[in-house]
C-alpha positions as CSV (number, residue, x, y, z in Angstrom):
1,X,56.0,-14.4,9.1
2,X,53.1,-16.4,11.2
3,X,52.2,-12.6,12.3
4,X,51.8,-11.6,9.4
5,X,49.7,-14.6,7.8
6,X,47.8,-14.4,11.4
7,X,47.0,-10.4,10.4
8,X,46.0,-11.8,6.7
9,X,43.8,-14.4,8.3
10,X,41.6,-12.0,10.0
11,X,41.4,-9.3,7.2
12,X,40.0,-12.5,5.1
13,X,37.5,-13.2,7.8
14,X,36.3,-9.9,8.6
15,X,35.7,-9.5,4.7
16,X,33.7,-12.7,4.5
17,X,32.0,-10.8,7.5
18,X,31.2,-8.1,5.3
19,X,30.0,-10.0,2.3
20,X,27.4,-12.0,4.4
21,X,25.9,-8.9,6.0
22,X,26.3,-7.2,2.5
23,X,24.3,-10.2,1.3
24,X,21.2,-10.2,3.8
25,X,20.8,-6.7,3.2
26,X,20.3,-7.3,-0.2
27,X,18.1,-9.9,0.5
28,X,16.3,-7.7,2.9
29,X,16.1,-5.0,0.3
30,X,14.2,-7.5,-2.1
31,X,11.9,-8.7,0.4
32,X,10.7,-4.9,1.4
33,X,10.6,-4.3,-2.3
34,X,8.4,-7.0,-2.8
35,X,6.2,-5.9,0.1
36,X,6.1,-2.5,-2.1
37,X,4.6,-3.8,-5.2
38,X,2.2,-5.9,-3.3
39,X,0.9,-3.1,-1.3
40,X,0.6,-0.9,-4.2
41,X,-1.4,-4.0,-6.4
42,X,-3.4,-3.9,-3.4
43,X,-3.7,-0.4,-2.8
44,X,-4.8,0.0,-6.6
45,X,-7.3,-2.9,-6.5
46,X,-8.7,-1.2,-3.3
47,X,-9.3,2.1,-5.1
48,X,-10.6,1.1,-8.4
49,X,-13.2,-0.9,-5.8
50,X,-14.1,2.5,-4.2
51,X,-14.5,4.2,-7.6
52,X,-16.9,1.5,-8.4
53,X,-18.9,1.6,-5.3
54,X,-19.6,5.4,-5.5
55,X,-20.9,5.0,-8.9
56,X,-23.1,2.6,-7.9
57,X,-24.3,4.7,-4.8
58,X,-24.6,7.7,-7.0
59,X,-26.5,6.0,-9.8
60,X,-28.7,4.6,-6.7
61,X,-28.6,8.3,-5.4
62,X,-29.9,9.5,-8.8
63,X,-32.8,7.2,-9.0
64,X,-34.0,7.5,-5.4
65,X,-33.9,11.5,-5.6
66,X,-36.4,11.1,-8.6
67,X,-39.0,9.0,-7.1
68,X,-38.4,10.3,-3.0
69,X,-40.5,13.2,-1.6
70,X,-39.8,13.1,1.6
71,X,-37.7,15.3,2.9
72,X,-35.8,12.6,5.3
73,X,-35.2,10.8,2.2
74,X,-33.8,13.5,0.6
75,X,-31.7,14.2,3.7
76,X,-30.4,10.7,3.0
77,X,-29.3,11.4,-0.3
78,X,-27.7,14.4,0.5
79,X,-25.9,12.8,3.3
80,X,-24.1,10.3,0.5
81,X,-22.8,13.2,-1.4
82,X,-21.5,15.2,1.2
83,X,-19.9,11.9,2.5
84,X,-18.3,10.8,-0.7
85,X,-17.0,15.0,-1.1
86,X,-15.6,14.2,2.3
87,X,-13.2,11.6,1.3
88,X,-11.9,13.4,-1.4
Protein backbone atom coordinates (compact mmCIF):
# COMPACT_ATOMS: atom_id res chain seq x y z
CA UNK A 1 0.00 0.00 0.00
CA UNK A 2 2.92 2.81 0.90
CA UNK A 3 4.11 1.84 -2.85
CA UNK A 4 1.34 2.48 -4.20
CA UNK A 5 0.44 5.94 -2.40
CA UNK A 6 4.51 6.66 -2.99
CA UNK A 7 3.62 6.03 -7.01
CA UNK A 8 0.39 8.37 -6.45
CA UNK A 9 2.55 10.93 -4.81
CA UNK A 10 4.70 11.48 -7.71
CA UNK A 11 1.99 11.33 -10.45
CA UNK A 12 0.50 14.37 -8.33
CA UNK A 13 3.73 16.15 -8.40
CA UNK A 14 4.83 15.71 -11.80
CA UNK A 15 1.22 17.08 -12.68
CA UNK A 16 1.56 20.16 -10.60
CA UNK A 17 4.90 20.12 -12.68
CA UNK A 18 2.90 20.32 -15.70
CA UNK A 19 0.41 22.97 -14.67
CA UNK A 20 3.14 25.44 -13.65
CA UNK A 21 5.09 25.15 -17.00
CA UNK A 22 1.57 25.05 -18.72
CA UNK A 23 1.03 28.29 -16.83
CA UNK A 24 4.24 30.41 -17.81
CA UNK A 25 3.74 29.47 -21.14
CA UNK A 26 0.61 31.07 -21.14
CA UNK A 27 1.90 33.80 -19.56
CA UNK A 28 4.61 33.96 -22.05
CA UNK A 29 2.18 33.71 -24.87
CA UNK A 30 0.35 36.96 -23.48
CA UNK A 31 3.43 38.84 -23.08
CA UNK A 32 4.68 38.07 -26.95
CA UNK A 33 1.15 38.90 -27.81
CA UNK A 34 1.28 42.11 -26.27
CA UNK A 35 4.64 42.88 -27.88
CA UNK A 36 2.52 42.17 -31.20
CA UNK A 37 -0.03 44.79 -30.92
CA UNK A 38 2.47 47.29 -29.67
CA UNK A 39 4.66 46.78 -32.63
CA UNK A 40 1.93 46.91 -35.00
CA UNK A 41 0.41 50.48 -33.16
CA UNK A 42 3.86 51.36 -33.69
CA UNK A 43 4.40 50.14 -37.00
CA UNK A 44 1.04 51.88 -38.12
CA UNK A 45 1.86 55.19 -36.43
CA UNK A 46 5.26 54.97 -38.25
CA UNK A 47 3.69 54.64 -41.60
CA UNK A 48 0.88 57.04 -41.48
CA UNK A 49 4.14 59.47 -40.53
CA UNK A 50 5.79 58.50 -43.76
CA UNK A 51 2.61 59.07 -45.86
CA UNK A 52 2.56 62.44 -44.32
CA UNK A 53 6.10 63.32 -44.95
CA UNK A 54 5.97 62.53 -48.69
CA UNK A 55 3.08 64.74 -49.14
CA UNK A 56 4.72 67.34 -47.73
CA UNK A 57 7.92 66.78 -49.84
CA UNK A 58 5.84 66.40 -52.91
CA UNK A 59 3.68 69.53 -52.34
CA UNK A 60 7.27 71.19 -51.60
CA UNK A 61 8.39 69.25 -54.87
CA UNK A 62 5.50 70.89 -56.72
CA UNK A 63 6.13 74.38 -55.83
CA UNK A 64 9.97 74.40 -56.18
CA UNK A 65 9.58 72.78 -59.85
CA UNK A 66 7.45 75.89 -60.74
CA UNK A 67 9.60 78.65 -59.63
CA UNK A 68 13.34 76.52 -60.27
CA UNK A 69 15.18 76.82 -63.65
CA UNK A 70 18.11 75.49 -63.02
CA UNK A 71 18.74 72.37 -64.11
CA UNK A 72 20.57 71.24 -60.64
CA UNK A 73 17.48 72.11 -59.07
CA UNK A 74 15.48 70.31 -61.13
CA UNK A 75 17.89 67.39 -60.71
CA UNK A 76 16.98 67.80 -57.06
CA UNK A 77 13.49 67.36 -57.53
CA UNK A 78 13.70 64.54 -59.60
CA UNK A 79 15.96 62.91 -57.21
CA UNK A 80 12.83 63.05 -54.43
CA UNK A 81 10.57 61.24 -56.80
CA UNK A 82 12.75 58.58 -57.80
CA UNK A 83 13.61 58.22 -54.07
CA UNK A 84 10.17 58.01 -52.77
CA UNK A 85 9.28 55.30 -56.14
CA UNK A 86 12.17 53.48 -54.56
CA UNK A 87 10.59 52.67 -51.31
CA UNK A 88 7.60 51.49 -52.74
Amino acid sequence: MAAMEHGTGNVWRVGCDIERELNAANVEIDEKRKDIVYLATEKAKLEERIERLEEAGDEMANAYEEICHDSYDKKKIANWRKAKEAKL
